[in-house]
C-alpha positions as CSV (number, residue, x, y, z in Angstrom):
1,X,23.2,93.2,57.8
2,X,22.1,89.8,56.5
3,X,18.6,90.1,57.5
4,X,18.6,93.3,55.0
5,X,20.4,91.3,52.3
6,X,17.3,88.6,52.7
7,X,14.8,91.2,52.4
8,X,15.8,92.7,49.7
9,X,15.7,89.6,47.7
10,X,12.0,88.5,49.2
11,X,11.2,92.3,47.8
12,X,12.3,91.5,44.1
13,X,9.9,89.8,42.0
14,X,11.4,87.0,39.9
15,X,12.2,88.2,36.3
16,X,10.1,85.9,33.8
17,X,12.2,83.9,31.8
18,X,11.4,81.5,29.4
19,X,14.2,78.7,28.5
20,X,16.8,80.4,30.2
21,X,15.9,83.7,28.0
22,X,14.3,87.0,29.5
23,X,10.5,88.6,27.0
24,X,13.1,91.2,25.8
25,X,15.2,88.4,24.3
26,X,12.4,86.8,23.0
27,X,10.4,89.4,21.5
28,X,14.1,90.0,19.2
29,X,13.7,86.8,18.2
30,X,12.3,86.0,15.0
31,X,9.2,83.5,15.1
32,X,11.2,80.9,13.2
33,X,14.1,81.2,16.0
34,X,11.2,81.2,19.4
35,X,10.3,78.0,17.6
36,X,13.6,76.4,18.6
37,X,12.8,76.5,22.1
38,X,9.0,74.9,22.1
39,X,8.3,71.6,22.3
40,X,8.2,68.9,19.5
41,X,4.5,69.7,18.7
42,X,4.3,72.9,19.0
43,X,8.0,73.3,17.2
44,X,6.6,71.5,14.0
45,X,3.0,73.5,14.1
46,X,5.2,76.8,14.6
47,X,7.7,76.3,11.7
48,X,4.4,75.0,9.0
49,X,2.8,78.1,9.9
50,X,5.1,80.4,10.4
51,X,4.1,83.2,7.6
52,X,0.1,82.3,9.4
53,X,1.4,83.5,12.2
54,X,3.3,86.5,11.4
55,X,0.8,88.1,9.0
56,X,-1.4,88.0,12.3
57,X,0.7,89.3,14.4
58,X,1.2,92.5,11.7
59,X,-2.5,92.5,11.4
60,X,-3.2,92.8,15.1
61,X,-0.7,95.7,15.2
62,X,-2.3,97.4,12.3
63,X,-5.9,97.1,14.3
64,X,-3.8,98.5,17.6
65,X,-3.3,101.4,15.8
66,X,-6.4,102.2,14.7
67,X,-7.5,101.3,18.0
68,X,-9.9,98.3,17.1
69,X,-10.7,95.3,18.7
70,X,-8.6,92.0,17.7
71,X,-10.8,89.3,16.6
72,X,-10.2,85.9,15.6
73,X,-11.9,82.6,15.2
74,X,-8.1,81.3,14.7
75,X,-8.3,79.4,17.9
76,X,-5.2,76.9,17.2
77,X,-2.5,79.3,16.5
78,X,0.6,79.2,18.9
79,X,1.3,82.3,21.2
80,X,4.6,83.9,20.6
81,X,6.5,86.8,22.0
82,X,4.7,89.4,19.5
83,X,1.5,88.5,20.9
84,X,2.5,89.1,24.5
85,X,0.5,92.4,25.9
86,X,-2.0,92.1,23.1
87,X,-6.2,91.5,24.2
88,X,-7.6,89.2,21.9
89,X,-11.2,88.7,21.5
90,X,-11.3,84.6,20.6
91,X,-14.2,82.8,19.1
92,X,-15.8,80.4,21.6
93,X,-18.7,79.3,19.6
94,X,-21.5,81.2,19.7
95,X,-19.9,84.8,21.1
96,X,-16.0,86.6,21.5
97,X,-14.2,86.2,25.1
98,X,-11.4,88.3,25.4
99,X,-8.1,87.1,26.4
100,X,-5.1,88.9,27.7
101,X,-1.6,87.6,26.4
102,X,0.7,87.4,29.4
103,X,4.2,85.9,29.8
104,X,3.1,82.6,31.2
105,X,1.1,81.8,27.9
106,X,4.0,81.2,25.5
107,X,3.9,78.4,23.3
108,X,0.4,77.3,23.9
109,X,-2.9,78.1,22.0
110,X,-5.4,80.9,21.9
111,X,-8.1,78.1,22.0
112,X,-6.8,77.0,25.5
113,X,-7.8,80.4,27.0
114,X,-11.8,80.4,25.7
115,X,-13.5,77.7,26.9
116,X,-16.1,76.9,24.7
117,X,-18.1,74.5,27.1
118,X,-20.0,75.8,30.3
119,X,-19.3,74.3,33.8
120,X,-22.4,72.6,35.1
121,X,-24.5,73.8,37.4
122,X,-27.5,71.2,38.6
123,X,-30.5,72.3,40.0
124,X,-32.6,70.3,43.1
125,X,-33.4,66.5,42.6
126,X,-36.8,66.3,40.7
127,X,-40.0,64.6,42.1
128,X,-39.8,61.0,41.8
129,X,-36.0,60.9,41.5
130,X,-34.8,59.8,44.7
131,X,-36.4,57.3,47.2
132,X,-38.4,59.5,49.3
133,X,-40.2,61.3,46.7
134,X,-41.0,57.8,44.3
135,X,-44.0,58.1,46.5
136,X,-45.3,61.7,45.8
137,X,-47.8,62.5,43.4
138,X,-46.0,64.1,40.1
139,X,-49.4,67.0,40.1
């Protein structure tokens, strides 16, 4: 009997929540009010560009609709609940990368999801680079 009990908790997934409050709660909040629960950085950035925010979130739903990408080079605006679900294409530099708004992404940037610099990759040690080929003729 308690074996079942166990399972059955290991088979439910953990609801999201975010500050104690489930993404239906949040999305009925207003983005003035989700603002109350971020950080002191992102709090104050939230609350100056509120109406920023909003107007893009009403923009994105318009393109939705008429079943257009979402584009931005806005890579400094704060995710909030009205973004969550919502594939954003966000300006890297030199080309779009797309980005999928999931739970887990509340209350940082777009920017933070399209890196903009390349990892590394370094080729073989040139001629005359390392000790045992100083000796080797460069032609």
């Amino acid at each position: 009997m308690e074996q079942k009990l166990e399972n059955k908790k290991m088979d439910r997934k953990k609801e999201f929540t975010y500050r104690g409050k489930t993404i239906e709660e949040l999305k009925s909040l207003d983005t003035r009010e989700f603002a109350k629960l971020l950080g002191s950085r992102a709090r104050r950035t939230v609350l100056r560009n509120f109406q920023e925010i909003e107007n893009f979130i009403n923009r994105s739903r318009v393109k939705i609709s008429r079943k257009k990408q979402i584009k931005t080079h806005d890579r400094y605006l704060i995710i909030v609940p009205g973004m969550v679900g919502m594939k954003i294409h966000v300006h890297r530099g030199n080309s779009f990368f797309p980005v999928d708004i999931v739970n887990e992404m509340l209350g940082h940037r777009l920017g933070e999801f399209a890196l903009t610099r390349n990892k590394v990759t370094h080729g073989a040690a040139g001629i005359g680079s390392t000790k045992g080929t100083k000796s080797q003729a460069k032609k």
